[in-house]
Every structure is written in structure tokens, then in C-alpha cells.
mmCIF file of the N, C-alpha and C atoms, coordinates in Angstrom:
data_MODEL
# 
_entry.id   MODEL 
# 
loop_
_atom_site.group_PDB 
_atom_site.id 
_atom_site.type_symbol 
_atom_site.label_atom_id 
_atom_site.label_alt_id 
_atom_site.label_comp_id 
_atom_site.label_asym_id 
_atom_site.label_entity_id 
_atom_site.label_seq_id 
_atom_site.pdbx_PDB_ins_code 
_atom_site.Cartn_x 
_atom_site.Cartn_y 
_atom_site.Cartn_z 
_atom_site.occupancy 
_atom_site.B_iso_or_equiv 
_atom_site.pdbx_formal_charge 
_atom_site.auth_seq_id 
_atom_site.auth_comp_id 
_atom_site.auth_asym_id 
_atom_site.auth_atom_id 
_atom_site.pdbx_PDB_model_num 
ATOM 1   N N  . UNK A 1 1  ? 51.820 36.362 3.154   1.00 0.00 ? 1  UNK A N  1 
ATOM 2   C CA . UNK A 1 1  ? 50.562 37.033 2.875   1.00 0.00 ? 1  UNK A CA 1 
ATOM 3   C C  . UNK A 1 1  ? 50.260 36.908 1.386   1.00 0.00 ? 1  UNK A C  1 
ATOM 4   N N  . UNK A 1 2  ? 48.990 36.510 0.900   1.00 0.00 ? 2  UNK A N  1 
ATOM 5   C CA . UNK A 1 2  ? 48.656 36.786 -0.554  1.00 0.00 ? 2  UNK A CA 1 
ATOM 6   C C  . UNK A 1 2  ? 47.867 37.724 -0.932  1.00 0.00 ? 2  UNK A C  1 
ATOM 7   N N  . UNK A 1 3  ? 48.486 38.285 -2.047  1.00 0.00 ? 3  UNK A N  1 
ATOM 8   C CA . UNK A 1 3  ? 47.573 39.375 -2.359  1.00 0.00 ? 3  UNK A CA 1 
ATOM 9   C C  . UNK A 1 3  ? 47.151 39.286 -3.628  1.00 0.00 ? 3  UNK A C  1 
ATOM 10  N N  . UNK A 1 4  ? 45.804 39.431 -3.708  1.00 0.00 ? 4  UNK A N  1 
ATOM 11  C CA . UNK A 1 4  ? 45.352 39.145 -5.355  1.00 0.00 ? 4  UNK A CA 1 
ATOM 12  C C  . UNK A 1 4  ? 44.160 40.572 -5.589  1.00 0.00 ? 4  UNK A C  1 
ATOM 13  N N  . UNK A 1 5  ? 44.293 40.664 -6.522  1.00 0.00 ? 5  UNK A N  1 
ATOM 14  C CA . UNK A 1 5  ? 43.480 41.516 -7.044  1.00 0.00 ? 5  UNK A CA 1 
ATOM 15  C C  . UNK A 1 5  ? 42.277 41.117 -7.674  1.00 0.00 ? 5  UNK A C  1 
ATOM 16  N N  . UNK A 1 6  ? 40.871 41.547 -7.120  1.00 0.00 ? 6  UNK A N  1 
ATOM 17  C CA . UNK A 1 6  ? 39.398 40.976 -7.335  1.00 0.00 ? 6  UNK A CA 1 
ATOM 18  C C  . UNK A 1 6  ? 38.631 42.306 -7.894  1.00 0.00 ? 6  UNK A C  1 
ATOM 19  N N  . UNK A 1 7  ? 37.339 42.071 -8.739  1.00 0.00 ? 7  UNK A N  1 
ATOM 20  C CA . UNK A 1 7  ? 36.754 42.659 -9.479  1.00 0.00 ? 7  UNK A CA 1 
ATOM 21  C C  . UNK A 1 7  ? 35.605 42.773 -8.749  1.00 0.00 ? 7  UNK A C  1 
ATOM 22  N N  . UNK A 1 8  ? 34.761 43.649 -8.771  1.00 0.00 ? 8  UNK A N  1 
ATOM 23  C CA . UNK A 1 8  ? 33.275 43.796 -8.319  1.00 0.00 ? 8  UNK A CA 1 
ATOM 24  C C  . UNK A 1 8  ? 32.450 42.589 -8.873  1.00 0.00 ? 8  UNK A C  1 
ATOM 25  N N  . UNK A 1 9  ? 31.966 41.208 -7.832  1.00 0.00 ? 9  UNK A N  1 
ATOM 26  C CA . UNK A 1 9  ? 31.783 40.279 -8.660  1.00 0.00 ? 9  UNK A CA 1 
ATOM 27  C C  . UNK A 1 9  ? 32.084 38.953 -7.940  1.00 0.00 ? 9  UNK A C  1 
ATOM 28  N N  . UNK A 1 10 ? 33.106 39.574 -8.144  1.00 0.00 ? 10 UNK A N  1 
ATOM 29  C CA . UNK A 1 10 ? 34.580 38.015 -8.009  1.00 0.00 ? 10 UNK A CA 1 
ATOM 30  C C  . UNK A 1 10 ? 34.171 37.159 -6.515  1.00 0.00 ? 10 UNK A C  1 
ATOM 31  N N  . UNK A 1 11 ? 34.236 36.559 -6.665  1.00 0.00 ? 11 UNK A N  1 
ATOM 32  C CA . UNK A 1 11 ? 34.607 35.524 -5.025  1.00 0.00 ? 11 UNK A CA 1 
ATOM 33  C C  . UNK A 1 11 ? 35.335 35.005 -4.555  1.00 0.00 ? 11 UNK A C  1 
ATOM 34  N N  . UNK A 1 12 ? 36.238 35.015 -3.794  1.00 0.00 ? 12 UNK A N  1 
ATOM 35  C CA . UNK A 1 12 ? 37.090 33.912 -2.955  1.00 0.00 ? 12 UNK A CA 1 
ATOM 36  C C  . UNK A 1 12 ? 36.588 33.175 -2.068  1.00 0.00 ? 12 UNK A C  1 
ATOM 37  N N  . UNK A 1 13 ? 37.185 31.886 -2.840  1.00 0.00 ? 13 UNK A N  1 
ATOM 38  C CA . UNK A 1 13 ? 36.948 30.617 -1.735  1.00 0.00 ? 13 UNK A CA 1 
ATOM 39  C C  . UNK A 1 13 ? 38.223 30.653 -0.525  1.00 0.00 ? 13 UNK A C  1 
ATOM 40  N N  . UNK A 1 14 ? 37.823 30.073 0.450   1.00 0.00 ? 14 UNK A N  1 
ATOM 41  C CA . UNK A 1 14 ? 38.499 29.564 1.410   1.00 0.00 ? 14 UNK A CA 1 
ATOM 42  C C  . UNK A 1 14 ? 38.640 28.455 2.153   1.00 0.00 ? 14 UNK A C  1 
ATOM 43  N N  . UNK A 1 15 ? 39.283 27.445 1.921   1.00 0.00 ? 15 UNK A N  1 
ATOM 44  C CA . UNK A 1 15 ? 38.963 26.017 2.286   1.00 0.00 ? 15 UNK A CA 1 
ATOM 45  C C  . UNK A 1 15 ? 37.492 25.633 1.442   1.00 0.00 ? 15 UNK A C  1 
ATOM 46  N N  . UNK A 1 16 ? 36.562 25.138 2.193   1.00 0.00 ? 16 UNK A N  1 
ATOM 47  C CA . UNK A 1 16 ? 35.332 24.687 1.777   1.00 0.00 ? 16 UNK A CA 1 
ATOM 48  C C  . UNK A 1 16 ? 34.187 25.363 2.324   1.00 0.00 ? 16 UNK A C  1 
ATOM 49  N N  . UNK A 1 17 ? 33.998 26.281 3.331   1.00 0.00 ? 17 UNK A N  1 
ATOM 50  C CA . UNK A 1 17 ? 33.470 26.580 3.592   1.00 0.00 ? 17 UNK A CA 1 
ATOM 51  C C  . UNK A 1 17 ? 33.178 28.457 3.778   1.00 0.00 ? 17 UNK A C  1 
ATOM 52  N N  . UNK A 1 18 ? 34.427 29.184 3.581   1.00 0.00 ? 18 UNK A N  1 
ATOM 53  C CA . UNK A 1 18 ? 34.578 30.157 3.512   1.00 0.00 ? 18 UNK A CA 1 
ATOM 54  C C  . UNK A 1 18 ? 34.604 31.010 2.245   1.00 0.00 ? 18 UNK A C  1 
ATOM 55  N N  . UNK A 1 19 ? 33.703 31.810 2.307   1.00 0.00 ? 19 UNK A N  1 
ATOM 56  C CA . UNK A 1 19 ? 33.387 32.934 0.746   1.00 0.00 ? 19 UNK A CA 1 
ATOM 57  C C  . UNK A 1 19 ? 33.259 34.284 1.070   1.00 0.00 ? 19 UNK A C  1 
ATOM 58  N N  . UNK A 1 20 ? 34.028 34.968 0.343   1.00 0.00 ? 20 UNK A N  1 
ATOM 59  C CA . UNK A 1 20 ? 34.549 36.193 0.123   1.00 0.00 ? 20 UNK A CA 1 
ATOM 60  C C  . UNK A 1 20 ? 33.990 37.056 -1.304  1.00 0.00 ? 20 UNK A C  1 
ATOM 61  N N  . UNK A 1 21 ? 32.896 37.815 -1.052  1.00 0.00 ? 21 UNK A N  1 
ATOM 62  C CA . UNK A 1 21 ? 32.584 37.929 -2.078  1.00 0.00 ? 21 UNK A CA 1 
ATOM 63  C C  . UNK A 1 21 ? 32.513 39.739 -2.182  1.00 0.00 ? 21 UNK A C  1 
ATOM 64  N N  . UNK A 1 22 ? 33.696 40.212 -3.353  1.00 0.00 ? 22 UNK A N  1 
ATOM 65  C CA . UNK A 1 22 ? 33.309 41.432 -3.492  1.00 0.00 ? 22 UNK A CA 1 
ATOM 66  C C  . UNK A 1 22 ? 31.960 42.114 -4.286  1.00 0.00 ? 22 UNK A C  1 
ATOM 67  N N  . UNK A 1 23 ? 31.626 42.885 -3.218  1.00 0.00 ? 23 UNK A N  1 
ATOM 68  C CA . UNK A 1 23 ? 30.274 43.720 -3.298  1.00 0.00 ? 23 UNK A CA 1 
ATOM 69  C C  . UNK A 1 23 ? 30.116 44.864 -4.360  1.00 0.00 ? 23 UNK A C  1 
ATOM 70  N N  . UNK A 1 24 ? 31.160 45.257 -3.490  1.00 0.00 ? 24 UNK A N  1 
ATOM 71  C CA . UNK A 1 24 ? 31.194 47.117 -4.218  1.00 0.00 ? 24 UNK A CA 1 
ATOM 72  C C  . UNK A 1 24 ? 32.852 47.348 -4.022  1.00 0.00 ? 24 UNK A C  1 
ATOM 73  N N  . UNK A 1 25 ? 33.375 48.000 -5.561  1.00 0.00 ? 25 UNK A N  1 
ATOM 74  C CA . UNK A 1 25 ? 34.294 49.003 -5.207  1.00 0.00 ? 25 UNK A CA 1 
ATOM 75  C C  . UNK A 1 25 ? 34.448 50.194 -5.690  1.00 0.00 ? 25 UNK A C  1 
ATOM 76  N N  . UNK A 1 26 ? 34.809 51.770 -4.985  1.00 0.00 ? 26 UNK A N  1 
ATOM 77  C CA . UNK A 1 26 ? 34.040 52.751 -5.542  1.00 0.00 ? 26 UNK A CA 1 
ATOM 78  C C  . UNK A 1 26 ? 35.817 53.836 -4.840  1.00 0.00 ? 26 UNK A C  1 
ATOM 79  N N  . UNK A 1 27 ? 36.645 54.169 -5.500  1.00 0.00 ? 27 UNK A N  1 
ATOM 80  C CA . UNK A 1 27 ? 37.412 54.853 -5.060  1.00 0.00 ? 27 UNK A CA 1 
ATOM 81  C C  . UNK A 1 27 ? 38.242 53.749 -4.667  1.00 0.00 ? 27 UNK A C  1 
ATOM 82  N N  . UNK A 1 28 ? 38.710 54.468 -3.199  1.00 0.00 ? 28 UNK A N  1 
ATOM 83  C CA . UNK A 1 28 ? 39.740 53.588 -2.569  1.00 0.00 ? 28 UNK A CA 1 
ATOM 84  C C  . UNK A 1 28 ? 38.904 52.728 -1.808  1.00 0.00 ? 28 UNK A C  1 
ATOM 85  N N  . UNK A 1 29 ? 37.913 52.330 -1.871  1.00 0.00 ? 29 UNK A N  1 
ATOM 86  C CA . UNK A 1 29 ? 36.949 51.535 -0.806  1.00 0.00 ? 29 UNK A CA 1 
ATOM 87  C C  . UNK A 1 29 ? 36.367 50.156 -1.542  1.00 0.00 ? 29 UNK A C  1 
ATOM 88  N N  . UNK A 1 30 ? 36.377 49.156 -1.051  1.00 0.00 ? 30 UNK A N  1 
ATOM 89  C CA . UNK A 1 30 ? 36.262 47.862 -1.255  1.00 0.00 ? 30 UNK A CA 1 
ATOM 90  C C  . UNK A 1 30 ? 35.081 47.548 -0.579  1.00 0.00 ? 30 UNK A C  1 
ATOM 91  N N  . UNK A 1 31 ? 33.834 47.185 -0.844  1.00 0.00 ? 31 UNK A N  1 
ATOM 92  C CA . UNK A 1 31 ? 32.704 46.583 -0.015  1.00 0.00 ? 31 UNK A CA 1 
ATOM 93  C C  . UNK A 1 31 ? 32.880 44.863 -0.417  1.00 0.00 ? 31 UNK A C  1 
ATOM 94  N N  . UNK A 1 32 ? 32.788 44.331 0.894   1.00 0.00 ? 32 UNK A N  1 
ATOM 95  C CA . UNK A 1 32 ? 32.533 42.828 1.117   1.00 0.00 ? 32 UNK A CA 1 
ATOM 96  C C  . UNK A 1 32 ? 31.920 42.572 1.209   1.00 0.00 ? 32 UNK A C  1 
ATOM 97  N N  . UNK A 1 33 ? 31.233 41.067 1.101   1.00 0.00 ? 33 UNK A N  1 
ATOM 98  C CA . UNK A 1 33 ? 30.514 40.210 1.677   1.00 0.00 ? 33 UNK A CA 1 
ATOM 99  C C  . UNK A 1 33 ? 31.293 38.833 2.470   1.00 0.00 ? 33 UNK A C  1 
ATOM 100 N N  . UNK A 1 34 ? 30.950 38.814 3.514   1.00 0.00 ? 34 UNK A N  1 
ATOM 101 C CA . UNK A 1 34 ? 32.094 37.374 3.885   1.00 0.00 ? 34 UNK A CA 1 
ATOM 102 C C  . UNK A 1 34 ? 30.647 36.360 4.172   1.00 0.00 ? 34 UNK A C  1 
ATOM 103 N N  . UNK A 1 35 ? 31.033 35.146 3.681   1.00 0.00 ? 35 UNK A N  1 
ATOM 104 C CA . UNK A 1 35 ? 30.102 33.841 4.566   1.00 0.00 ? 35 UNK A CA 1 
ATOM 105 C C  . UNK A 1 35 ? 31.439 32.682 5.089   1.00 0.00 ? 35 UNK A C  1 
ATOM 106 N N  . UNK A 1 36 ? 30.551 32.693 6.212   1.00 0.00 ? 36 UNK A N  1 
ATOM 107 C CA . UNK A 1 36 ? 31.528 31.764 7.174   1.00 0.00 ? 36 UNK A CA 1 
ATOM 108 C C  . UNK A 1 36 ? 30.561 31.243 8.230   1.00 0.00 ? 36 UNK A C  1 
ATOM 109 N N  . UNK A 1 37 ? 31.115 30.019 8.561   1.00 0.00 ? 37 UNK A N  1 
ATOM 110 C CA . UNK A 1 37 ? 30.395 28.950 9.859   1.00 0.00 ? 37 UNK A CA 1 
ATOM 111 C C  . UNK A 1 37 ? 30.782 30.298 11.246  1.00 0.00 ? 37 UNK A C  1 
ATOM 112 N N  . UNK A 1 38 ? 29.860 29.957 11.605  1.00 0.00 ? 38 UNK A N  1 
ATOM 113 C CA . UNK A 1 38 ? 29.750 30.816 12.872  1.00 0.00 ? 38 UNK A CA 1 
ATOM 114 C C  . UNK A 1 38 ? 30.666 30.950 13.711  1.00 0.00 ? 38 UNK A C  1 
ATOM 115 N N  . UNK A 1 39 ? 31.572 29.419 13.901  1.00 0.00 ? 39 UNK A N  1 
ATOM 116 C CA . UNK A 1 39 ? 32.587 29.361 15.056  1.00 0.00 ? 39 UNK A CA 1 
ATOM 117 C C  . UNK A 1 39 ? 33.633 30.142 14.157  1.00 0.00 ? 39 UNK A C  1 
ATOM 118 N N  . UNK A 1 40 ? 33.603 30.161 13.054  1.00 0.00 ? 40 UNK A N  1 
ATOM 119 C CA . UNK A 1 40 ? 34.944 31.231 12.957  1.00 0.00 ? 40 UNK A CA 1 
ATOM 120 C C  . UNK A 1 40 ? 34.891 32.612 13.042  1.00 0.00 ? 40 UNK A C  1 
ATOM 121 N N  . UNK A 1 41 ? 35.893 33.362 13.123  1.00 0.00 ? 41 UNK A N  1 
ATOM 122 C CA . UNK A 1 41 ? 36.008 34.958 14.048  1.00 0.00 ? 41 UNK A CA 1 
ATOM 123 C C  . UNK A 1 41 ? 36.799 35.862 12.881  1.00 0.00 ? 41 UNK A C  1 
ATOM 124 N N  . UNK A 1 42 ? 35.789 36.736 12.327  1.00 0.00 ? 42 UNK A N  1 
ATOM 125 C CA . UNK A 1 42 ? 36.223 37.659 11.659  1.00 0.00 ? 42 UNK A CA 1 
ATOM 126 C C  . UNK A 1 42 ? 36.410 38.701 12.053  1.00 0.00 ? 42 UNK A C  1 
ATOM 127 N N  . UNK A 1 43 ? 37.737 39.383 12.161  1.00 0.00 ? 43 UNK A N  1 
ATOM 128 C CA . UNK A 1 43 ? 38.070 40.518 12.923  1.00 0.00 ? 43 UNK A CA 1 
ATOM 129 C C  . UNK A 1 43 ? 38.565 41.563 11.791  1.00 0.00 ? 43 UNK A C  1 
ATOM 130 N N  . UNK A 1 44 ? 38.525 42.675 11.630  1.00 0.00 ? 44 UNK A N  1 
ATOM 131 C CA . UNK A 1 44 ? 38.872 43.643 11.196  1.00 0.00 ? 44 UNK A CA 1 
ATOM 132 C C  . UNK A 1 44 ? 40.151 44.248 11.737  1.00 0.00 ? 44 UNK A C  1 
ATOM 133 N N  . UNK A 1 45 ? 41.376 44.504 10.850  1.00 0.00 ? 45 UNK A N  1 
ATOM 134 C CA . UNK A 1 45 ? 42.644 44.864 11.486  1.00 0.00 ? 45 UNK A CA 1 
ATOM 135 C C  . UNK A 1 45 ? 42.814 46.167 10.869  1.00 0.00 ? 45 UNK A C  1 
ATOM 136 N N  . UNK A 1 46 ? 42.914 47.289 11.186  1.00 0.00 ? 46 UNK A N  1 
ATOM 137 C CA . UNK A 1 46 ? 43.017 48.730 10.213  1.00 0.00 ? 46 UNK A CA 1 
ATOM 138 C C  . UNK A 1 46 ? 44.641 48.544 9.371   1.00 0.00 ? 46 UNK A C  1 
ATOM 139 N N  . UNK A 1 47 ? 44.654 48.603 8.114   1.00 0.00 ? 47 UNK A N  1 
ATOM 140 C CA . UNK A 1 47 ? 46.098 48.318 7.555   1.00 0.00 ? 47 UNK A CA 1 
ATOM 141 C C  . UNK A 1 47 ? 47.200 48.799 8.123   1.00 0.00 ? 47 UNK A C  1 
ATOM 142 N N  . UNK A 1 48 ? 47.092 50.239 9.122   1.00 0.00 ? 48 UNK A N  1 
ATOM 143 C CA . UNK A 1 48 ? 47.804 50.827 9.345   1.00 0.00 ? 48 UNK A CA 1 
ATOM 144 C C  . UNK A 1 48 ? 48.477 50.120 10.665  1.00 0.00 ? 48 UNK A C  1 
ATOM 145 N N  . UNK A 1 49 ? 47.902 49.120 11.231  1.00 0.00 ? 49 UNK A N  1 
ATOM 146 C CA . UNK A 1 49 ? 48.188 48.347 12.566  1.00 0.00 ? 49 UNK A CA 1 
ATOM 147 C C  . UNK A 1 49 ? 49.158 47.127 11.746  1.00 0.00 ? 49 UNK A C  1 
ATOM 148 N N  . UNK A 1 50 ? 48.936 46.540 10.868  1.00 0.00 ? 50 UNK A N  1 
ATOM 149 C CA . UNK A 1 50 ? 49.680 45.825 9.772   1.00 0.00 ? 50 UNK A CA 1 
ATOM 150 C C  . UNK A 1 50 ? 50.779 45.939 9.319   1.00 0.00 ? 50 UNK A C  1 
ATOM 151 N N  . UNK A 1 51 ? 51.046 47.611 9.169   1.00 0.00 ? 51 UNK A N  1 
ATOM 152 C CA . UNK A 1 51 ? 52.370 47.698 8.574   1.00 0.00 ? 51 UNK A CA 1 
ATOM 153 C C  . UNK A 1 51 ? 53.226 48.201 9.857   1.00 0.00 ? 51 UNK A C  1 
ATOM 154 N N  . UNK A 1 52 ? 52.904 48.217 11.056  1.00 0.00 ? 52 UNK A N  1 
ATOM 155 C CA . UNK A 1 52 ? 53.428 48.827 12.418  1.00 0.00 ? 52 UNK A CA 1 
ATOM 156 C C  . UNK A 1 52 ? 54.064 47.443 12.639  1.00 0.00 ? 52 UNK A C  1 
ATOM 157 N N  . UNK A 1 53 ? 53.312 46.147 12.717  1.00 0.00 ? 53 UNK A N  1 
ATOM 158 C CA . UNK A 1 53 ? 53.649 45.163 13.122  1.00 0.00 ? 53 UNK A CA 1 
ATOM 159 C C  . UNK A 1 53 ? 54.557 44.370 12.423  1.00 0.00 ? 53 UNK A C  1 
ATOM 160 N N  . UNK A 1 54 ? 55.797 43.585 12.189  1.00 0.00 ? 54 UNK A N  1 
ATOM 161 C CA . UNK A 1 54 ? 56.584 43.243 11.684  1.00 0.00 ? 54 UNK A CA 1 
ATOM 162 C C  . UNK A 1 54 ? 56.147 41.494 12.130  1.00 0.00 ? 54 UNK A C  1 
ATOM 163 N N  . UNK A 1 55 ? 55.561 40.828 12.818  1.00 0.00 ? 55 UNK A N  1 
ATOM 164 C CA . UNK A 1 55 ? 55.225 39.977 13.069  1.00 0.00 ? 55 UNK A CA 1 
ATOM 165 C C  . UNK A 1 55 ? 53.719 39.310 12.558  1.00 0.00 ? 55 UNK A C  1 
ATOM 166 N N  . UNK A 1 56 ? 53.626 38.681 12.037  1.00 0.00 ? 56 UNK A N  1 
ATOM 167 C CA . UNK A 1 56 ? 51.876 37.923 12.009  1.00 0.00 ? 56 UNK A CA 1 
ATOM 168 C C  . UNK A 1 56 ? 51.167 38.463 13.442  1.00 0.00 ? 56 UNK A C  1 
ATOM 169 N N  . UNK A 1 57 ? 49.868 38.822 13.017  1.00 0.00 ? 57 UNK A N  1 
ATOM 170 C CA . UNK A 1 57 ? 48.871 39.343 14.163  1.00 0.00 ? 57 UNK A CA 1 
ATOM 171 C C  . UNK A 1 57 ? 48.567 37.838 14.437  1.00 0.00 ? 57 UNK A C  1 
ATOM 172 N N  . UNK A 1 58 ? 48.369 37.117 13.571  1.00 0.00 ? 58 UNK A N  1 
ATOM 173 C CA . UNK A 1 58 ? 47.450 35.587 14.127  1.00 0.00 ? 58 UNK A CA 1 
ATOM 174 C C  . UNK A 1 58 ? 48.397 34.631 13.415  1.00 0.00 ? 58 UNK A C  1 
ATOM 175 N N  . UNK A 1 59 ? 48.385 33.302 13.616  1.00 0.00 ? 59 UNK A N  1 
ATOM 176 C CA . UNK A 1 59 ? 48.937 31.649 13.098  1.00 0.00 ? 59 UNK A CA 1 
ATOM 177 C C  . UNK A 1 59 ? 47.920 31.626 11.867  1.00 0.00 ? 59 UNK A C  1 
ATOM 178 N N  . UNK A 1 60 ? 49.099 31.210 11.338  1.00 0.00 ? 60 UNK A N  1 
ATOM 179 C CA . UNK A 1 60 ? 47.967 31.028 9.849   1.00 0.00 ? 60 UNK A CA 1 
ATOM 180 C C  . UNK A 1 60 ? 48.091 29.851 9.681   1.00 0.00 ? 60 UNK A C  1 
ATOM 181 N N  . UNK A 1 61 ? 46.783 29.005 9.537   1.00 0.00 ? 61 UNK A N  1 
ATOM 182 C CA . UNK A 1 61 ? 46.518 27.419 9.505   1.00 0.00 ? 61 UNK A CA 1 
ATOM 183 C C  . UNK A 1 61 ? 46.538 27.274 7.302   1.00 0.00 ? 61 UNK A C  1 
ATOM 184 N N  . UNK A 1 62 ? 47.132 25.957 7.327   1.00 0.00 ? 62 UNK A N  1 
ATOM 185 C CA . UNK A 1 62 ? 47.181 25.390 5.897   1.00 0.00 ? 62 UNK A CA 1 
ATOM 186 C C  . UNK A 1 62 ? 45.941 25.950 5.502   1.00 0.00 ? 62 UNK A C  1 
ATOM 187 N N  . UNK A 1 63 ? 45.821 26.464 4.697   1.00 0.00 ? 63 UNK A N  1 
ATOM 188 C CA . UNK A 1 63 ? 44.259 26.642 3.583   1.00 0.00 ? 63 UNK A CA 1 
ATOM 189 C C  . UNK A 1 63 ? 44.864 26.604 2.184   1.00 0.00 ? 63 UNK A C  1 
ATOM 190 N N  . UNK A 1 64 ? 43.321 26.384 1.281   1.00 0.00 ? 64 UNK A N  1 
ATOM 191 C CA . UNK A 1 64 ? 43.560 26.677 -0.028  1.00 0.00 ? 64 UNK A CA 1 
ATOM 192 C C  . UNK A 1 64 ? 42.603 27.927 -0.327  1.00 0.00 ? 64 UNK A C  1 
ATOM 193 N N  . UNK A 1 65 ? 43.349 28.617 -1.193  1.00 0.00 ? 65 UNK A N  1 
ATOM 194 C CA . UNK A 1 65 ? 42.333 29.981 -1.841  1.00 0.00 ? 65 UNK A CA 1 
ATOM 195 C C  . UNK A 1 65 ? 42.429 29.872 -3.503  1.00 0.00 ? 65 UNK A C  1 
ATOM 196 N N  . UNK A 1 66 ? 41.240 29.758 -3.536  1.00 0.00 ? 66 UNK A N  1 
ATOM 197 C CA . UNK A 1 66 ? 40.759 29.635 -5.070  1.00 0.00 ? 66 UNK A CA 1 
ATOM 198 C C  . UNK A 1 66 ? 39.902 30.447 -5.301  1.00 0.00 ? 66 UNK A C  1 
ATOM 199 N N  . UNK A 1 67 ? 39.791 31.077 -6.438  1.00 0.00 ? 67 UNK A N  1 
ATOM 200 C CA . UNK A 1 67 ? 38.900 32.300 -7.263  1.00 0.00 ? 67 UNK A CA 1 
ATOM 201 C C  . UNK A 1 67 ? 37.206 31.083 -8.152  1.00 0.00 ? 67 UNK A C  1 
ATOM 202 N N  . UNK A 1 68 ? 37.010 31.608 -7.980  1.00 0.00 ? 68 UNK A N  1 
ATOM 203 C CA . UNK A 1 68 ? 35.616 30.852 -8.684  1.00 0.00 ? 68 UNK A CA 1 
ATOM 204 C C  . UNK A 1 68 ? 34.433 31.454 -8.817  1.00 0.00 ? 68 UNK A C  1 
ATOM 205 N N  . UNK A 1 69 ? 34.239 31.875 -10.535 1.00 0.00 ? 69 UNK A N  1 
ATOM 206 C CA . UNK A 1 69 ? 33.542 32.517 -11.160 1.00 0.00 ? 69 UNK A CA 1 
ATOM 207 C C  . UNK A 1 69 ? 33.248 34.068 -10.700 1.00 0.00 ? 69 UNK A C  1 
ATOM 208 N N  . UNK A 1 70 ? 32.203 34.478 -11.517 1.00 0.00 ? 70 UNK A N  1 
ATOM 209 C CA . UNK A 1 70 ? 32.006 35.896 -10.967 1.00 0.00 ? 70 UNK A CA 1 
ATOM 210 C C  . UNK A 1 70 ? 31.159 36.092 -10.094 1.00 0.00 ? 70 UNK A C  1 
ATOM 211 N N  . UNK A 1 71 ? 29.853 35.343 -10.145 1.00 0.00 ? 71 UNK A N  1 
ATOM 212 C CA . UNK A 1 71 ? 28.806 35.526 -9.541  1.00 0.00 ? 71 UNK A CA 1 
ATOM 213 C C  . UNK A 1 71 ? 28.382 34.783 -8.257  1.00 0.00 ? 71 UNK A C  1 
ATOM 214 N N  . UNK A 1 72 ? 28.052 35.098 -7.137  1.00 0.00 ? 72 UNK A N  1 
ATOM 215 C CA . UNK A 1 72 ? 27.719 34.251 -5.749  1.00 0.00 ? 72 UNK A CA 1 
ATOM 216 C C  . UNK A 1 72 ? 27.274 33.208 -6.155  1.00 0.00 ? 72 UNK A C  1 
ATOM 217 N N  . UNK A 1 73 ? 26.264 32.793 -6.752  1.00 0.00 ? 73 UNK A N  1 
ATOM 218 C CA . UNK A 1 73 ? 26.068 31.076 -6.888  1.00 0.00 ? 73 UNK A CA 1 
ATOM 219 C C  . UNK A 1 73 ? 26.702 30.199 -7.430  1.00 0.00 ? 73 UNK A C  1 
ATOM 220 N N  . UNK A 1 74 ? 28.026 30.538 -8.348  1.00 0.00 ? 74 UNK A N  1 
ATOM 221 C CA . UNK A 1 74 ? 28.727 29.744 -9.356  1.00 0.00 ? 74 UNK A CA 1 
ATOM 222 C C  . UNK A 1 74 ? 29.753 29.062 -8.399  1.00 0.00 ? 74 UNK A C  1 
ATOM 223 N N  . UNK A 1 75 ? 29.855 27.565 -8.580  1.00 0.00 ? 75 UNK A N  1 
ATOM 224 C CA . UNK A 1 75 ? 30.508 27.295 -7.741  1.00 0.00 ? 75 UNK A CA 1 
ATOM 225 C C  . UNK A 1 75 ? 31.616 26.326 -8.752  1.00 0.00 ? 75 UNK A C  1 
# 
């Protein structure tokens, strides 16, 4: 699992086609934005189902994750 720490701003790439862009963070709460091709399936897992499970919920396919710039259009 990677865990990185993002700023109100920030974006993550995902492969080439996947963007992660934080919205809002205000307390303990993180607002997203995700863009993704349609055929892929974004599911929401509550953390607390995460740390119950000692196994991967899903196969995790090769990707690259790269940070790039602050703002949604900077690529």
C-alpha cells in the first residue's frame, strides 16, 4: 500500500489516465475529486473494513503514481 501525504490542490496521477485531485481538507475529512475512463470502478472501502482485513480487498495491477503540480490543469 502507498501512502503519501497531499495538500488541498495537489493531484495524483495514475497510469495515464487516472487523476486524483484533492478538493477540500477541513478536520479529519479529505474532499476528492477522482477522473477516470468509465470502464473503471471506483468503490469506496470504509478504513475500518481495511484494518479488519489482513488480506488485499482487490489484485493490484502494475501502475505508476506520480504527483504533478498543484493545480488541475498542470500536467
Amino acid at each position: 500500500m502507498l501512502v503519501v501525504a497531499q495538500h488541498e490542490g495537489d493531484v495524483l496521477t495514475i497510469g495515464d489516465d487516472i487523476r486524483i485531485l484533492v478538493t477540500r481538507v477541513r478536520g479529519g475529512t479529505v474532499k476528492m475529486s477522482i477522473d477516470a475512463p468509465a470502464h473503471v470502478a471506483i468503490v469506496r472501502v470504509p478504513a475500518t473494513e481495511l484494518v479488519a482485513r489482513p488480506e488485499p480487498i482487490v489484485e493490484v495491477l502494475p501502475a505508476y503514481v506520480t504527483t504533478r503540480g498543484s493545480r488541475p490543469g498542470s500536467r
